[in-house]
C-alpha positions in Angstrom: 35.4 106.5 -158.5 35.7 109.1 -156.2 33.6 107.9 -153.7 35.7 104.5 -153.8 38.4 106.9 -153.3 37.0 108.4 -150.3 35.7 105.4 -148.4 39.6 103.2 -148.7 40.3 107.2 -147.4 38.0 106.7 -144.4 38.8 102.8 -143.8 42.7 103.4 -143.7 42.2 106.1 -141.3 39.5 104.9 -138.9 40.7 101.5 -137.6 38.0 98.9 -136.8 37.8 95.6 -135.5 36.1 92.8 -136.2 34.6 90.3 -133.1 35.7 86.8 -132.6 33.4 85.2 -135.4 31.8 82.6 -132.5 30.6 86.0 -130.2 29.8 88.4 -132.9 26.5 86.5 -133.7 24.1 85.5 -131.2 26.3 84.1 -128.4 23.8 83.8 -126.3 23.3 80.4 -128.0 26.3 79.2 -127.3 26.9 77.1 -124.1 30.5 78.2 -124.6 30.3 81.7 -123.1 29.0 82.4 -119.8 26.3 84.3 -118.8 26.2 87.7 -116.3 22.9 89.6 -115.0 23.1 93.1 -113.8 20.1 93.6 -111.9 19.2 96.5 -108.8 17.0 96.3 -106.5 13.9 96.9 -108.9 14.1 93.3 -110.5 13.0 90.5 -109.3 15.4 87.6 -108.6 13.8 84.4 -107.3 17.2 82.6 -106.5 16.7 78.8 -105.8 15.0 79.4 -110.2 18.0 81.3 -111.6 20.6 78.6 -109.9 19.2 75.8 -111.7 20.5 77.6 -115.1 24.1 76.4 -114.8 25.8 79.3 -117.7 24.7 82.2 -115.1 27.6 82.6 -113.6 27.4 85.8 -111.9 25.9 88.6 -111.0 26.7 92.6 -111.2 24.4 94.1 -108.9 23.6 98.0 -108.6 25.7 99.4 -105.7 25.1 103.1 -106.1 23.9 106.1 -107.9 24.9 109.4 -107.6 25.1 109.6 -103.6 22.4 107.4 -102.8 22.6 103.3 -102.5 21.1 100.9 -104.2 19.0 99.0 -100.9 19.3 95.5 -102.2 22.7 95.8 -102.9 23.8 94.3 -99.4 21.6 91.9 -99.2 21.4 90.1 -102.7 25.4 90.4 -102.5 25.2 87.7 -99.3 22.5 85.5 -101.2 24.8 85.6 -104.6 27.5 84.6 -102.6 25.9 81.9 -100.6 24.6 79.8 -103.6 28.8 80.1 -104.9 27.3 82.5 -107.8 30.5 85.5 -108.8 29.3 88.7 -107.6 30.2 92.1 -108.9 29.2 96.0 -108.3 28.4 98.9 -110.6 27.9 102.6 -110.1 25.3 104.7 -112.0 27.0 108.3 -112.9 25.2 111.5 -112.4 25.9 115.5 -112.2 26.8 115.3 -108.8 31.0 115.4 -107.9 32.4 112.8 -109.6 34.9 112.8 -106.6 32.4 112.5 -104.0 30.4 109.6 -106.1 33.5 107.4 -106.3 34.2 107.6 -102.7 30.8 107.2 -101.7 30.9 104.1 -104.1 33.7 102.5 -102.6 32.3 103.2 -99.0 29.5 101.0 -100.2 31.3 97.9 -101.6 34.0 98.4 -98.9 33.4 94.4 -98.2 33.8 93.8 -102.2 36.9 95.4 -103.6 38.2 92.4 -104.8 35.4 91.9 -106.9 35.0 94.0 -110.3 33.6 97.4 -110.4 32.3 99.3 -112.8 31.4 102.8 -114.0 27.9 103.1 -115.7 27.5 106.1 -118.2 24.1 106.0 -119.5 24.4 109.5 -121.4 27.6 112.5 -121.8 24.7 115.2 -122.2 21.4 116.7 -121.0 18.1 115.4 -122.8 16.4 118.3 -124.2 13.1 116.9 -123.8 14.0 116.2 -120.2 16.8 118.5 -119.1 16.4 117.4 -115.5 17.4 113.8 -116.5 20.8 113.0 -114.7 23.8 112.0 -116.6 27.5 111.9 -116.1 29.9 114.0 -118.3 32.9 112.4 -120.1 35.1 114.4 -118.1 33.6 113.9 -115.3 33.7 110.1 -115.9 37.6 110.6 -116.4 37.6 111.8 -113.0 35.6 108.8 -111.4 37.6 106.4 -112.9 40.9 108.3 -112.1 40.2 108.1 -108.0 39.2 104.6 -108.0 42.3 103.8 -109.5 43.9 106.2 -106.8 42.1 104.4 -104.3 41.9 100.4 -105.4 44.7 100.2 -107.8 42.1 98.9 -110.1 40.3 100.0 -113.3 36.9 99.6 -113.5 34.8 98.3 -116.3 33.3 101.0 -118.4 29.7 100.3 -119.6 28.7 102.4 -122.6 25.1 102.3 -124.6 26.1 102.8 -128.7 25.9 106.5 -128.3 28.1 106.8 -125.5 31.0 104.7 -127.4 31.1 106.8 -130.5 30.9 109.9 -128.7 34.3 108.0 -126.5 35.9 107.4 -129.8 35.3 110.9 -131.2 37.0 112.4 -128.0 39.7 109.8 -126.8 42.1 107.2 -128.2 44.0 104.3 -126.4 46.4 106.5 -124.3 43.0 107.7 -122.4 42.0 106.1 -119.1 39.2 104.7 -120.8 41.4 102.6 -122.6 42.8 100.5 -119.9 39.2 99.6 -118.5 37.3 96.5 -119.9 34.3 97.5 -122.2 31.1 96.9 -121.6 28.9 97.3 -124.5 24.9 97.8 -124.4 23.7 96.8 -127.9 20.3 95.0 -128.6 21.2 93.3 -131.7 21.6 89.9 -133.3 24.9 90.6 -134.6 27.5 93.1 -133.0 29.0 95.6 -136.1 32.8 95.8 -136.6 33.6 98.4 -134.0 36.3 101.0 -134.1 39.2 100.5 -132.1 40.2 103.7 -131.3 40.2 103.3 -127.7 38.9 99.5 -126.9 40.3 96.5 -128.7 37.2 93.8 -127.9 34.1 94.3 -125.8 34.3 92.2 -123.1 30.6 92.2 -121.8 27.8 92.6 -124.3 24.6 93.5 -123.1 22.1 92.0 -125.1 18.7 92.2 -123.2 16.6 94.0 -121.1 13.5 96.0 -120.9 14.5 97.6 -124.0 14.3 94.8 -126.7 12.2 92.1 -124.4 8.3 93.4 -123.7 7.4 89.6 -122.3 8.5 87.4 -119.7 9.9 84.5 -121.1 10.1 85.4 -124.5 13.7 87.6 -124.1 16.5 86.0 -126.5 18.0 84.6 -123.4 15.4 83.6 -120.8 16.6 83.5 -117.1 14.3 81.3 -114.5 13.4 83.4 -111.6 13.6 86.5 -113.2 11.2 88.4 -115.1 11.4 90.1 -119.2 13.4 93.4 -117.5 15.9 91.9 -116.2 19.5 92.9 -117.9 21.5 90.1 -119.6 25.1 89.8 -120.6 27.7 87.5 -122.7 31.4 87.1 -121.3 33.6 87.5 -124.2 35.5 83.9 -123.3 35.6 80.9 -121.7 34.6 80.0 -118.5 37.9 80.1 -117.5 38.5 83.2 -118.2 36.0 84.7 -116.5 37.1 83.8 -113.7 40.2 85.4 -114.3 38.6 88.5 -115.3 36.9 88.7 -112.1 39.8 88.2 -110.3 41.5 91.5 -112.4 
């Protein structure tokens, strides 16, 4: 009795919520939802392949991390563009100034800030085992966001691995910045969890493969032609229609 007690306790105070039934499970299935990569310049994209799969809709390419460029950035951005795929940028946060990595970012997609940006935090702390390994604070990842706002007048998308979220939801609610960027949610599942709400209301981009879960080319939940097993894939939360307005946030 008391632990029925104590877990309507822990449900009334930590709000969850529950994905559109039609995403939550395998979406990736469903011709209904479009279909983002996020590559850099390490993956292999064999364009005139990947075109011919008409729910790839777009592409959010590596633009930066820390201070130092991704060097296909530039290039595939032209290529994406010319065969009238969206394109997109993301940062990848390190130790460095978060200050100086956002302006350095934006110096690099100077040609591209109508497009959506994003901020990726892989980790909030230093791996024991490899306390070299780069990683961009929570409060530093306030700060990023902050002067890209300052600067564009636009919020970027937030993309988060498990860990990262629940350590989000321990620290902030929905009056943090985090809250008014779109989620982007790393998760190798079949089915996404109810997720609590604390700060985001729905993930908007669910990244369902990569390296991490996919060992063989061509046998990834989602297969991509022109591109090989490591290559990251994402679901848009909504209709083709939408995404288009989401890109043009």
């Amino acid at each position: 009795m008391k632990n029925n007690i104590l877990t309507a306790l822990l449900l009334f105070v930590i709000p969850f919520y529950a994905q559109n039934n039609n995403f939550n499970t395998r979406p990736w299935d469903n011709k209904d939802f479009p279909i983002i990569i996020d590559p850099y310049h390490g993956n292999k994209i064999v364009f005139e392949k990947l075109i011919t799969d008409k729910r790839v809709m777009g592409i959010i390419h590596k633009a930066s991390e820390g201070l130092v460029a991704d060097s296909k950035y530039v290039s595939r951005c032209k290529i994406t563009k010319t065969n009238h795929l969206l394109f997109a940028s993301y940062h990848l946060g390190n130790l460095v100034d978060p200050i100086k990595q956002a302006d350095f970012y934006l110096n690099i997609i100077k040609n591209n800030l109508n497009q959506p940006m994003a901020i990726d935090i892989e980790d909030y702390e230093l791996d024991v085992k490899n306390p070299k390994k780069p990683y961009m604070p929570l409060a530093n990842a306030e700060k990023f966001i902050n002067r890209i706002y300052e600067k564009t007048k636009k919020y970027p998308i937030v993309y988060v691995n498990n860990k990262v979220f629940k350590e989000i939801n321990l620290e902030y609610n929905q009056n943090s910045v985090f809250a008014k960027c779109p989620l982007w949610y790393a998760r190798f599942v079949i089915t996404l969890p109810n997720l609590n709400n604390k700060v985001w209301r729905k993930v908007s981009l669910w990244q369902f493969s990569s390296e991490i879960n996919c060992t063989k080319t061509g046998n990834c939940w989602y297969n991509i032609p022109g591109t090989d097993f490591d290559i990251d894939i994402n679901v848009f939360n909504g209709t083709y229609q939408e995404l288009n307005q989401f890109w043009k946030r």
